[in-house]
mmCIF file of the N, C-alpha and C atoms, coordinates in Angstrom:
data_MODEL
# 
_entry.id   MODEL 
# 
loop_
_atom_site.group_PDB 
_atom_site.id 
_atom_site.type_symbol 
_atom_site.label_atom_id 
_atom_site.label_alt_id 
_atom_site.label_comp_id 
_atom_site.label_asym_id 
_atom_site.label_entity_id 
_atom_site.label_seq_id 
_atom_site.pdbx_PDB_ins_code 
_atom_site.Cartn_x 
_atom_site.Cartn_y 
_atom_site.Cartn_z 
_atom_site.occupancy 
_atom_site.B_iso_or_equiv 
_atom_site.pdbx_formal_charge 
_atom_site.auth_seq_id 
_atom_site.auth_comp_id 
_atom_site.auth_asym_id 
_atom_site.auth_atom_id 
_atom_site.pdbx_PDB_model_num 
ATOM 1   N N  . UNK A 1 1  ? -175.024 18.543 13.029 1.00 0.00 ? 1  UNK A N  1 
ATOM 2   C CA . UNK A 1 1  ? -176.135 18.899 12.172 1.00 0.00 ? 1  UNK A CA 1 
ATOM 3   C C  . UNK A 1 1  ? -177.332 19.221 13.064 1.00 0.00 ? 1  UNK A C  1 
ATOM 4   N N  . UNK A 1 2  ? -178.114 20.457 12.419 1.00 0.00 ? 2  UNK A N  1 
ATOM 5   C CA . UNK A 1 2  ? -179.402 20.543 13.266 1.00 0.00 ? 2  UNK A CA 1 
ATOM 6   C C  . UNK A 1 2  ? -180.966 20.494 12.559 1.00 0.00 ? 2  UNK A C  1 
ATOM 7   N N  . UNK A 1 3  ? -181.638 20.218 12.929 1.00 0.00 ? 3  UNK A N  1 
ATOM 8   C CA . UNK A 1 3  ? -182.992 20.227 12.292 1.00 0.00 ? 3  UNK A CA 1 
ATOM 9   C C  . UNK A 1 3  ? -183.506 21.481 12.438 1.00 0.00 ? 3  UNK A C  1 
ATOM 10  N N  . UNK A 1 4  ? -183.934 22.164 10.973 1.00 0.00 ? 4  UNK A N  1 
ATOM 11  C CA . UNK A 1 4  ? -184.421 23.167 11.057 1.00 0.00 ? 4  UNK A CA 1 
ATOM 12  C C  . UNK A 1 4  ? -185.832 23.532 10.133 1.00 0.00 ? 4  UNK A C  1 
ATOM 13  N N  . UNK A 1 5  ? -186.218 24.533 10.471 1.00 0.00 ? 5  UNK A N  1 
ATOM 14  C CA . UNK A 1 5  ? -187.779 24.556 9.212  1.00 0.00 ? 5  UNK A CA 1 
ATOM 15  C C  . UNK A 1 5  ? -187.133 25.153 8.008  1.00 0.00 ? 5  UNK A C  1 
ATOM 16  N N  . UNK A 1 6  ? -187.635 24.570 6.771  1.00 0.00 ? 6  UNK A N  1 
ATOM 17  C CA . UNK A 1 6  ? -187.387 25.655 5.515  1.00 0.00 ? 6  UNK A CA 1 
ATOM 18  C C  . UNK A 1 6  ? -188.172 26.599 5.298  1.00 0.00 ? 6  UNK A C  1 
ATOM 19  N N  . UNK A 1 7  ? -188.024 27.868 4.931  1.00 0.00 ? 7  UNK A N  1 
ATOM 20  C CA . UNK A 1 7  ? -188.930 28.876 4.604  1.00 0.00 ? 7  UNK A CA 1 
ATOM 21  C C  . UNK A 1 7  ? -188.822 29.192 3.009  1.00 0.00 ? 7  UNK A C  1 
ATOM 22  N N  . UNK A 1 8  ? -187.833 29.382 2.645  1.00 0.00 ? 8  UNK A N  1 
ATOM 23  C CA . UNK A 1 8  ? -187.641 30.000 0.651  1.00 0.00 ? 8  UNK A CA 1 
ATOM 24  C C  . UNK A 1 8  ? -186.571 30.099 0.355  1.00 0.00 ? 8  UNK A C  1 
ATOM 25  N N  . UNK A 1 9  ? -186.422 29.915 -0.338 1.00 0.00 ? 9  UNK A N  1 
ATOM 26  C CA . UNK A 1 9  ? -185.020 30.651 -1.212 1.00 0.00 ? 9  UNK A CA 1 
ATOM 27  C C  . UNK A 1 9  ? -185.098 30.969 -2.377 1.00 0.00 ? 9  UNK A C  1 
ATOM 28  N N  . UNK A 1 10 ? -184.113 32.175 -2.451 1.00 0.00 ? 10 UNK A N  1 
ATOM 29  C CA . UNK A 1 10 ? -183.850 32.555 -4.055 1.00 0.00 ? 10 UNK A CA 1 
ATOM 30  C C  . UNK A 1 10 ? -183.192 31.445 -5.214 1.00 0.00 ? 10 UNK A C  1 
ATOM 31  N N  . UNK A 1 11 ? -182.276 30.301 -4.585 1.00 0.00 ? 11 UNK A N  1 
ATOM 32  C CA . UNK A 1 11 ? -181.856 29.523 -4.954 1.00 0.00 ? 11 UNK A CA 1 
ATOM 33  C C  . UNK A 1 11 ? -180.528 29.272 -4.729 1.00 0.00 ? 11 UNK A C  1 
ATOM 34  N N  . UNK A 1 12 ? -179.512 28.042 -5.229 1.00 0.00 ? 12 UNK A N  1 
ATOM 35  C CA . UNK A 1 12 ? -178.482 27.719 -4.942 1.00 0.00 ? 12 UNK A CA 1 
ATOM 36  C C  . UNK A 1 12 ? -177.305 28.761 -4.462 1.00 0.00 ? 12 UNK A C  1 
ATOM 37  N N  . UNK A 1 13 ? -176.871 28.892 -3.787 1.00 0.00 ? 13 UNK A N  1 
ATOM 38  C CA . UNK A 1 13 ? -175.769 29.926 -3.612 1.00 0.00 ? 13 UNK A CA 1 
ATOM 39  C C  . UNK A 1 13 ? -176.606 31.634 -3.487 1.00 0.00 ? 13 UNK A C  1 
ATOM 40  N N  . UNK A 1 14 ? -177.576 31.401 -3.500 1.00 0.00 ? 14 UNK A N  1 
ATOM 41  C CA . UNK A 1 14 ? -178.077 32.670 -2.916 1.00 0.00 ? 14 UNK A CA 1 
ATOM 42  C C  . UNK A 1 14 ? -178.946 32.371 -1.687 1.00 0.00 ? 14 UNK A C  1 
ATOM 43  N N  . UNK A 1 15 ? -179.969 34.073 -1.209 1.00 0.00 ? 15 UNK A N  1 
ATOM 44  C CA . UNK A 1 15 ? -180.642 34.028 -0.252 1.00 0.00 ? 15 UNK A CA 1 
ATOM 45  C C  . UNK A 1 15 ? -181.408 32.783 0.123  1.00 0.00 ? 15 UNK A C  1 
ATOM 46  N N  . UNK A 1 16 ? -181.186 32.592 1.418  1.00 0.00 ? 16 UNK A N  1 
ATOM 47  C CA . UNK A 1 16 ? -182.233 31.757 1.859  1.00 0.00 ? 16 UNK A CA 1 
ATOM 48  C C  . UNK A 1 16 ? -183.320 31.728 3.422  1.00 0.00 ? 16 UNK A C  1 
ATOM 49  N N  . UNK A 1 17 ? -183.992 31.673 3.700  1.00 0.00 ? 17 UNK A N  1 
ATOM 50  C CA . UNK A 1 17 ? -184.653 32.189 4.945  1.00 0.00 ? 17 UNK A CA 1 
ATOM 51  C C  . UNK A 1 17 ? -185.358 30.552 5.638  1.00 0.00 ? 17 UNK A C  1 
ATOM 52  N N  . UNK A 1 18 ? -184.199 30.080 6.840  1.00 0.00 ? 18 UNK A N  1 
ATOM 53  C CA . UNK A 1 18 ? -184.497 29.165 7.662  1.00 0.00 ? 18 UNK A CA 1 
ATOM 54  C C  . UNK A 1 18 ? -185.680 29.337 8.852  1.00 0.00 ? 18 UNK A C  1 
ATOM 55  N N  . UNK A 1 19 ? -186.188 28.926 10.117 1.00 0.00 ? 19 UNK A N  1 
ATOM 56  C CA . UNK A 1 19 ? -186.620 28.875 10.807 1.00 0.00 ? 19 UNK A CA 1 
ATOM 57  C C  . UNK A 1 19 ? -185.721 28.190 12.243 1.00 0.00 ? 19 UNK A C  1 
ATOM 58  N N  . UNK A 1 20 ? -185.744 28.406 13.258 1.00 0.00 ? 20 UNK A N  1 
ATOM 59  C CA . UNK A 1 20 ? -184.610 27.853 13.953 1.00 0.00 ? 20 UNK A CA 1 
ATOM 60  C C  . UNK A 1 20 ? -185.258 28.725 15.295 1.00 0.00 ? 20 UNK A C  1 
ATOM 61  N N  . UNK A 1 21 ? -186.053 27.996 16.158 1.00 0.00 ? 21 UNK A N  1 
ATOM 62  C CA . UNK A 1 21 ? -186.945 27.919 17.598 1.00 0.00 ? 21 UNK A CA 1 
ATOM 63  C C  . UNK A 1 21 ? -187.415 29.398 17.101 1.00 0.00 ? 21 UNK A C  1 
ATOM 64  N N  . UNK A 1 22 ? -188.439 29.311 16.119 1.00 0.00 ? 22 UNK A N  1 
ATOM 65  C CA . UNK A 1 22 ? -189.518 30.595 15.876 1.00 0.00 ? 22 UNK A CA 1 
ATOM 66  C C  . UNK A 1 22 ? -189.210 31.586 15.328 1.00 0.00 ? 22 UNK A C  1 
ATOM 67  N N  . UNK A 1 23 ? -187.376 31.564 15.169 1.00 0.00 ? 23 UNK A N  1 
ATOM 68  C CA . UNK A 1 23 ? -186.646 32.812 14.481 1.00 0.00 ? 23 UNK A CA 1 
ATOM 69  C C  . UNK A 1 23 ? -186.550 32.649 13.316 1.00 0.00 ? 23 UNK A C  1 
ATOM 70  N N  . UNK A 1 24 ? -187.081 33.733 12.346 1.00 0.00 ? 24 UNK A N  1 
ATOM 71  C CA . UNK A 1 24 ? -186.757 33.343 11.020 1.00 0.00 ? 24 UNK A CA 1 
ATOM 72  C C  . UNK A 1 24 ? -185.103 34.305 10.886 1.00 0.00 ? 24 UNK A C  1 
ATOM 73  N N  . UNK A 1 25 ? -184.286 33.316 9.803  1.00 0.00 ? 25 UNK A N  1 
ATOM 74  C CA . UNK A 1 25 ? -182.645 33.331 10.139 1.00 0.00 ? 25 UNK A CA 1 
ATOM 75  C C  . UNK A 1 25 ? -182.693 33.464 8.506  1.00 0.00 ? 25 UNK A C  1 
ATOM 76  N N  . UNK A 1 26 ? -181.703 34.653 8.126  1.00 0.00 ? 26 UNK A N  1 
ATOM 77  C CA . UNK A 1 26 ? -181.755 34.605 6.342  1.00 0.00 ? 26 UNK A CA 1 
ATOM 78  C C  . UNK A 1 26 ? -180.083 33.977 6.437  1.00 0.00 ? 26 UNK A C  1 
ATOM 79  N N  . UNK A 1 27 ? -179.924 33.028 5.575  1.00 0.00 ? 27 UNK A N  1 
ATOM 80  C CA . UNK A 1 27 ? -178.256 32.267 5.263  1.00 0.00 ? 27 UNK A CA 1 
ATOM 81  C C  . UNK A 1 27 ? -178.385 32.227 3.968  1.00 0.00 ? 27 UNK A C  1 
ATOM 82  N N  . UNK A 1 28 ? -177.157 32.126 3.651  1.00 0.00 ? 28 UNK A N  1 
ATOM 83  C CA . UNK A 1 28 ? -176.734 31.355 2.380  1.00 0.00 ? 28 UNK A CA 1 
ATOM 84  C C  . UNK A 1 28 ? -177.438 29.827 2.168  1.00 0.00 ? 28 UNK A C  1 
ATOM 85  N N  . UNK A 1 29 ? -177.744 29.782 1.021  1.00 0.00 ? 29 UNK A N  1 
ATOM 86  C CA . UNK A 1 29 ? -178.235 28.303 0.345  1.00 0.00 ? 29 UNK A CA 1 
ATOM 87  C C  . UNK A 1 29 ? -177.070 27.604 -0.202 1.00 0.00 ? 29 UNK A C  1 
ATOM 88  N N  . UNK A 1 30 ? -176.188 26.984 1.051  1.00 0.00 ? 30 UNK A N  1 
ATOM 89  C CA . UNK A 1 30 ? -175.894 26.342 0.130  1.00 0.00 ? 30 UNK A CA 1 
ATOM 90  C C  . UNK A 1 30 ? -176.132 24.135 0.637  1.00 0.00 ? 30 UNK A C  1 
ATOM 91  N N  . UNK A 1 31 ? -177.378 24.054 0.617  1.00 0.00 ? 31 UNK A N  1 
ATOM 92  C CA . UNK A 1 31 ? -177.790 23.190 0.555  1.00 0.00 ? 31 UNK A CA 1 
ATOM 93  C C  . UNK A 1 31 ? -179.111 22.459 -0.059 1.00 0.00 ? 31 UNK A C  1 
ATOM 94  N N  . UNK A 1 32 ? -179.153 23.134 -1.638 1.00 0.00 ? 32 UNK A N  1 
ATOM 95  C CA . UNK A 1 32 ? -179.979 22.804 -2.288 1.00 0.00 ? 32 UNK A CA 1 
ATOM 96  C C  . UNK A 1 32 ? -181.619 22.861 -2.322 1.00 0.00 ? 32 UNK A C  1 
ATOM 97  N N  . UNK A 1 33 ? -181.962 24.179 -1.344 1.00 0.00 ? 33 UNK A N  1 
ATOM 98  C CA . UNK A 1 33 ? -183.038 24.541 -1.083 1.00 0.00 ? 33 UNK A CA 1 
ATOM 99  C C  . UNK A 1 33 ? -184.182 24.225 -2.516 1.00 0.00 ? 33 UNK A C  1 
ATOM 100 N N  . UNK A 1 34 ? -183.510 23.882 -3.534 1.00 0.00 ? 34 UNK A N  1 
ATOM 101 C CA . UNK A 1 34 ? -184.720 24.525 -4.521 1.00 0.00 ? 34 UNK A CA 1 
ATOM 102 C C  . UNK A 1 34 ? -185.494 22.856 -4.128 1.00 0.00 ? 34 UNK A C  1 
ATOM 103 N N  . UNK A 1 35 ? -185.078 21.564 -3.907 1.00 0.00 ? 35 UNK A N  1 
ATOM 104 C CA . UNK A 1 35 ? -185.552 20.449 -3.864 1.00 0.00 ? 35 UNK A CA 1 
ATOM 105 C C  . UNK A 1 35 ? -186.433 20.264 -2.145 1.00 0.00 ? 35 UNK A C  1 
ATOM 106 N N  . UNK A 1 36 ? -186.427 21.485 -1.712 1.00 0.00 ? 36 UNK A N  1 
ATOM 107 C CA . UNK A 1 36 ? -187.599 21.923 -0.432 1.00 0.00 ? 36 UNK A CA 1 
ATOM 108 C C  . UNK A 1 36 ? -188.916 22.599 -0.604 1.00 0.00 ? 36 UNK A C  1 
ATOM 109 N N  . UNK A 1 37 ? -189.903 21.962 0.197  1.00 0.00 ? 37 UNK A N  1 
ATOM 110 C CA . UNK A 1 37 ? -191.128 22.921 0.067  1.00 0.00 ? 37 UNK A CA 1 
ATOM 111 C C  . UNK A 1 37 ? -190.653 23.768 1.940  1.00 0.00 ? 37 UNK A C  1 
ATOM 112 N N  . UNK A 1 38 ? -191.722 24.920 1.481  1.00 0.00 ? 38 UNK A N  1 
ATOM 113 C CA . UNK A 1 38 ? -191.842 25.911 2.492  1.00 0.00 ? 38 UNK A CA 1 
ATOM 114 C C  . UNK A 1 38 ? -192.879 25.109 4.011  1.00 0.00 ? 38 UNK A C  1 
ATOM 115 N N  . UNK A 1 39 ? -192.179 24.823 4.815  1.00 0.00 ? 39 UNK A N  1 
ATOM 116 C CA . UNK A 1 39 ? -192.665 24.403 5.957  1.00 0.00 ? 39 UNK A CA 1 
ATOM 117 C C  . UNK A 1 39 ? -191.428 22.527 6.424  1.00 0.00 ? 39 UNK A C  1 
ATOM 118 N N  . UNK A 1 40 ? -191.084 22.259 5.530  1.00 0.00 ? 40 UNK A N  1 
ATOM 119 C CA . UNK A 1 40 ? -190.062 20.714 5.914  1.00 0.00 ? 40 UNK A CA 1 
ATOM 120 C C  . UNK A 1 40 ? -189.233 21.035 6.887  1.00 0.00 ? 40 UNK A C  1 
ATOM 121 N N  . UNK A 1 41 ? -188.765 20.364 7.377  1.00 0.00 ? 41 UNK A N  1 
ATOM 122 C CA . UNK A 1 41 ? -188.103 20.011 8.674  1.00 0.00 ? 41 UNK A CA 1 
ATOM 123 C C  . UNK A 1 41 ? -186.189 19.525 7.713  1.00 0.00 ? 41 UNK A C  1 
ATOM 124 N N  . UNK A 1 42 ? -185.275 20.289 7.734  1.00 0.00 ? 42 UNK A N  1 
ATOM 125 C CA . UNK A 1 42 ? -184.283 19.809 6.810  1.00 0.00 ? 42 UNK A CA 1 
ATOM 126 C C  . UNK A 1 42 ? -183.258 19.751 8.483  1.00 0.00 ? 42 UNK A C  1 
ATOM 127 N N  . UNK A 1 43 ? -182.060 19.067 7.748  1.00 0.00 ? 43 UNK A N  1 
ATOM 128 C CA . UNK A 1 43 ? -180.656 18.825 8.657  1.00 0.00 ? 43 UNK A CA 1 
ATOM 129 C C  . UNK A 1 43 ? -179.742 20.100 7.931  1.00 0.00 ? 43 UNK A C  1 
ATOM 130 N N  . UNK A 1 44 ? -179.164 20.704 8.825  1.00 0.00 ? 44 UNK A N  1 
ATOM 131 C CA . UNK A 1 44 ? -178.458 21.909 8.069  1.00 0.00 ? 44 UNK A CA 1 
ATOM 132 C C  . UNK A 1 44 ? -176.855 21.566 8.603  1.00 0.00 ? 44 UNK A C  1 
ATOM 133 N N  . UNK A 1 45 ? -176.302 22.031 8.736  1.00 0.00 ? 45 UNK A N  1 
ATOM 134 C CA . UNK A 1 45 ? -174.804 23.091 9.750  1.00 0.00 ? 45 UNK A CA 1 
ATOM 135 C C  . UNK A 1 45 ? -175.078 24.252 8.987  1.00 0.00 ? 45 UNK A C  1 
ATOM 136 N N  . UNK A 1 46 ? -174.822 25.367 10.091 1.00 0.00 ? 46 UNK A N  1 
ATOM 137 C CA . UNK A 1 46 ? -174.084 26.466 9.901  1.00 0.00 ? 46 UNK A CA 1 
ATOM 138 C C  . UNK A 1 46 ? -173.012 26.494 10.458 1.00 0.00 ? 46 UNK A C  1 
ATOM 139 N N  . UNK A 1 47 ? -172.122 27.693 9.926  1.00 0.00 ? 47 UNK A N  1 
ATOM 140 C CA . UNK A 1 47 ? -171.159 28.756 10.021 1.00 0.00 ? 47 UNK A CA 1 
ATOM 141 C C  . UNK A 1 47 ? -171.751 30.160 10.300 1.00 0.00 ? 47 UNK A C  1 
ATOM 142 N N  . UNK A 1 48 ? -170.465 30.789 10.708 1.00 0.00 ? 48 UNK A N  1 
ATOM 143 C CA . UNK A 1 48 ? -170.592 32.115 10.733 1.00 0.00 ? 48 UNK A CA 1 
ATOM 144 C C  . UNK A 1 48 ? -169.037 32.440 9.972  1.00 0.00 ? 48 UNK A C  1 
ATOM 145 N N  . UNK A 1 49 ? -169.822 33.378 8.913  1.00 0.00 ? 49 UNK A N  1 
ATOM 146 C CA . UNK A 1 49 ? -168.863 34.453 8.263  1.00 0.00 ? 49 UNK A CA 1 
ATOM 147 C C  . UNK A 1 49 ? -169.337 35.290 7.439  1.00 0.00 ? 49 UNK A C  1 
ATOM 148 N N  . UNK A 1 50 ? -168.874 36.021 6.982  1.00 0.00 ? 50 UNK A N  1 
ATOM 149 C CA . UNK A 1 50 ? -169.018 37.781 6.787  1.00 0.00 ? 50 UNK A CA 1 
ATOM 150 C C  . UNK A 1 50 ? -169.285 37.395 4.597  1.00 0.00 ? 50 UNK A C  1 
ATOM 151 N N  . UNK A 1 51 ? -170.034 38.059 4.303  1.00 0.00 ? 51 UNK A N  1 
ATOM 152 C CA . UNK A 1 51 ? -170.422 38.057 2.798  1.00 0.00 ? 51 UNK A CA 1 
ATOM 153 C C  . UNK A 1 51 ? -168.923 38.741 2.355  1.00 0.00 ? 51 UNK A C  1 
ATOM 154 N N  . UNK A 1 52 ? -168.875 37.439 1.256  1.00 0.00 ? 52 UNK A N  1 
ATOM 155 C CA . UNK A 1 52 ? -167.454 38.230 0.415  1.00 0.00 ? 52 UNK A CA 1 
ATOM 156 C C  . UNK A 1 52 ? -166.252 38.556 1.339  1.00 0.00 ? 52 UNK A C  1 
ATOM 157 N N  . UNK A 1 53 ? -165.936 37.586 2.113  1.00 0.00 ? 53 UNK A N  1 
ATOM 158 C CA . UNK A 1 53 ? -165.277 37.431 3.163  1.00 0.00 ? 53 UNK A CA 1 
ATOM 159 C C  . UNK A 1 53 ? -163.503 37.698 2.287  1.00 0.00 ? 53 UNK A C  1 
ATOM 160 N N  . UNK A 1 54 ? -163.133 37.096 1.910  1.00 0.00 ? 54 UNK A N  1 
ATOM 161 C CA . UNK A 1 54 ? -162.483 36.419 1.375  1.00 0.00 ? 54 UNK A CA 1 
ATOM 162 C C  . UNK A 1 54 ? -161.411 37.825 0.256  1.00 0.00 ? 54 UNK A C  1 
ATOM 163 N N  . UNK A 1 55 ? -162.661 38.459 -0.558 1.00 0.00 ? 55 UNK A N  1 
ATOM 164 C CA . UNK A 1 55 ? -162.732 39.241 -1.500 1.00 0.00 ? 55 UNK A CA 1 
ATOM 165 C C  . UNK A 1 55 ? -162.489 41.205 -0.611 1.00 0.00 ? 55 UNK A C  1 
ATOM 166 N N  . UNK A 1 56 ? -162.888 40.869 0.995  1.00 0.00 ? 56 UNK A N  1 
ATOM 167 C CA . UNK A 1 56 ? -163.214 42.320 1.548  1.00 0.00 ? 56 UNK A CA 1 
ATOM 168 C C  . UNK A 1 56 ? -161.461 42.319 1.889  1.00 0.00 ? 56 UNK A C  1 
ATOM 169 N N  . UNK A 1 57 ? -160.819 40.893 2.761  1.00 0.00 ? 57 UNK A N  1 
ATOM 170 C CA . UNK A 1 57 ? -159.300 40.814 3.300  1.00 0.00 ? 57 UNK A CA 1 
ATOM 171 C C  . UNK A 1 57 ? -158.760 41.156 2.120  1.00 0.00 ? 57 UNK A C  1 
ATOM 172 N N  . UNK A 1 58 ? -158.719 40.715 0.589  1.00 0.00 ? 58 UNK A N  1 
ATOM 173 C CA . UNK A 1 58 ? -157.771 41.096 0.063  1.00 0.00 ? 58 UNK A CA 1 
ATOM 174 C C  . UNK A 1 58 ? -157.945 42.805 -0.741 1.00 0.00 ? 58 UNK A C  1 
ATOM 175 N N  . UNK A 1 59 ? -158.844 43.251 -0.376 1.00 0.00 ? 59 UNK A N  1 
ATOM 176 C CA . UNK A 1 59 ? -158.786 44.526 -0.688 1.00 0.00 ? 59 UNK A CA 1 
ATOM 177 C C  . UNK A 1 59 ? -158.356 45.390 0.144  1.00 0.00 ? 59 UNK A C  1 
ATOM 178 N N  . UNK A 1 60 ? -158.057 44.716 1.529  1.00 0.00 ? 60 UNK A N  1 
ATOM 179 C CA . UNK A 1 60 ? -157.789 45.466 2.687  1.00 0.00 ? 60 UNK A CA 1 
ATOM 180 C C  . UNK A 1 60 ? -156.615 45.458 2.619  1.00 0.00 ? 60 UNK A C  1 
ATOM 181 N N  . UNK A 1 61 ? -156.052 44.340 2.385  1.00 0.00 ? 61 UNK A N  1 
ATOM 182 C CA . UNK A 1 61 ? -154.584 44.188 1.831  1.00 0.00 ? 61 UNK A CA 1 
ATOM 183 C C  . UNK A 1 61 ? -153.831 44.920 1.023  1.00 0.00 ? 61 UNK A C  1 
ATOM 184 N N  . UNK A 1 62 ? -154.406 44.792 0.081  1.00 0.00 ? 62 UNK A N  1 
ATOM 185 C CA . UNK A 1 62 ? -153.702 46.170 -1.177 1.00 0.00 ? 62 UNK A CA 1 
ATOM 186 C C  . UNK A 1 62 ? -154.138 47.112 -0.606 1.00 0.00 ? 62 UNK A C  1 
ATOM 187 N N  . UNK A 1 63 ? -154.538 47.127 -0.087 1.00 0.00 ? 63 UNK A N  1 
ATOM 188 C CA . UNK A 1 63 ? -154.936 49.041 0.495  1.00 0.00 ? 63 UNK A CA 1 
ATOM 189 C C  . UNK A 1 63 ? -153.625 49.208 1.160  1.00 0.00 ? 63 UNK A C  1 
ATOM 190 N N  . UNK A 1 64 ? -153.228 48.124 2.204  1.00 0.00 ? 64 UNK A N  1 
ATOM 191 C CA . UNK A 1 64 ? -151.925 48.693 3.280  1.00 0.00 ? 64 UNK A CA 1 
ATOM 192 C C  . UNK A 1 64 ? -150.801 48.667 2.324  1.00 0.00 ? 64 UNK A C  1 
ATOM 193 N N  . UNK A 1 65 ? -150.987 47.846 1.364  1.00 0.00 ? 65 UNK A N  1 
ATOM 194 C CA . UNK A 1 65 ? -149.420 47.999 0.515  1.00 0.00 ? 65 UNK A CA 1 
ATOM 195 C C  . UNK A 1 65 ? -148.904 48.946 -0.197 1.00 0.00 ? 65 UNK A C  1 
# 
């Protein structure tokens, strides 16, 4: 886990815009941003993966079949 600044979010499962050494970083919310004000210090993890990850492989799939 890392400590990071909160900046906003659109809300649960949508946009969200962290802080992380001066960089503002847009992720997924999925850690309950709406119970943050803009400037707190939160514990996060990230990942890395691709939007609609999941939904892009299986279209790629039926495509080769």
């Amino acid at each position: 886990m890392m400590e990071v600044i909160f900046k906003k979010t659109e809300g649960d499962y949508l946009e969200a815009v962290i802080e992380i050494n001066g960089q503002d970083i847009t992720v997924m919310d999925e850690f309950g941003g709406n119970k943050y004000s803009a400037g707190d210090c939160i514990g996060v993890e990230l990942s890395v993966g691709l939007a609609y990850e999941d939904e892009e492989q299986a279209t790629n799939n039926q495509d080769r079949q």
